[in-house]
C-alpha positions in Angstrom: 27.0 -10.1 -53.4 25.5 -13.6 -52.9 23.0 -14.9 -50.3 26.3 -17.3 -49.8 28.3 -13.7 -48.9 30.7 -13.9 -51.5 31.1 -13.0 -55.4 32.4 -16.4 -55.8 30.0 -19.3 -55.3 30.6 -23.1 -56.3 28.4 -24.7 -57.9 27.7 -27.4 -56.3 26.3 -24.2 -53.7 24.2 -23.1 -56.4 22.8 -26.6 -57.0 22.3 -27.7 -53.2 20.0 -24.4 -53.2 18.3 -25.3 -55.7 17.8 -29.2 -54.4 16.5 -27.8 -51.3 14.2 -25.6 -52.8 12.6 -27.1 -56.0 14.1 -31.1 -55.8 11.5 -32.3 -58.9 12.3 -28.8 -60.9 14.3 -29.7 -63.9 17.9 -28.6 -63.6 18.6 -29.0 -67.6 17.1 -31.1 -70.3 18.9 -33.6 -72.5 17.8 -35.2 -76.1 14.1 -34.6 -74.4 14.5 -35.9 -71.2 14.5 -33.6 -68.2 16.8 -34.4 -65.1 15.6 -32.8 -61.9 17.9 -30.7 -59.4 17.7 -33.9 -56.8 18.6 -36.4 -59.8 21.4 -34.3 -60.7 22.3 -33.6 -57.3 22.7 -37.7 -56.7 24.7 -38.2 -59.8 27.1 -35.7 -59.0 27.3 -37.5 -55.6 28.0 -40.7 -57.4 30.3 -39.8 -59.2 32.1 -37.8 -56.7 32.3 -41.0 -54.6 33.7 -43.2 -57.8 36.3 -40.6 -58.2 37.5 -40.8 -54.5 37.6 -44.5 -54.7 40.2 -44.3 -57.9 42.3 -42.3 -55.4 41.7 -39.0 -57.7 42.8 -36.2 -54.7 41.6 -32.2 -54.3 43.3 -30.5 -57.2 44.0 -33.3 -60.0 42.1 -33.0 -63.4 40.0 -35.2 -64.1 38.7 -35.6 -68.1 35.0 -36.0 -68.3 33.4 -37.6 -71.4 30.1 -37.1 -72.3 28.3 -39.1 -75.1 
């Protein structure tokens, strides 16, 4: 059982923990650059809020590229 009372927690959950907690800890690391919990936090944001505006609803896939 999780502090968020249930077996199944989100992500995003895990991550706004972790935001609140340590924001400047580094969430991952990437070709030697580390992103911190509050820059990845603000990414995901962004791109949450692009996806929205393209009219991309709760439930459709969405294909994410990552170079």
């Amino acid at each position: 059982m999780t502090k968020h009372g249930a077996e199944n927690v989100m992500l995003d959950d895990v991550i706004k923990d972790w935001v609140e907690k340590t924001p400047e800890m580094p969430a991952f690391r990437c070709l030697g650059k580390a992103v911190s919990y509050q820059e990845l936090d603000q990414r995901a944001n962004q791109l949450a809020h692009w996806l929205v505006d393209q009219v991309v609803m709760p439930g459709d896939r969405v294909a994410i590229w990552m170079h």
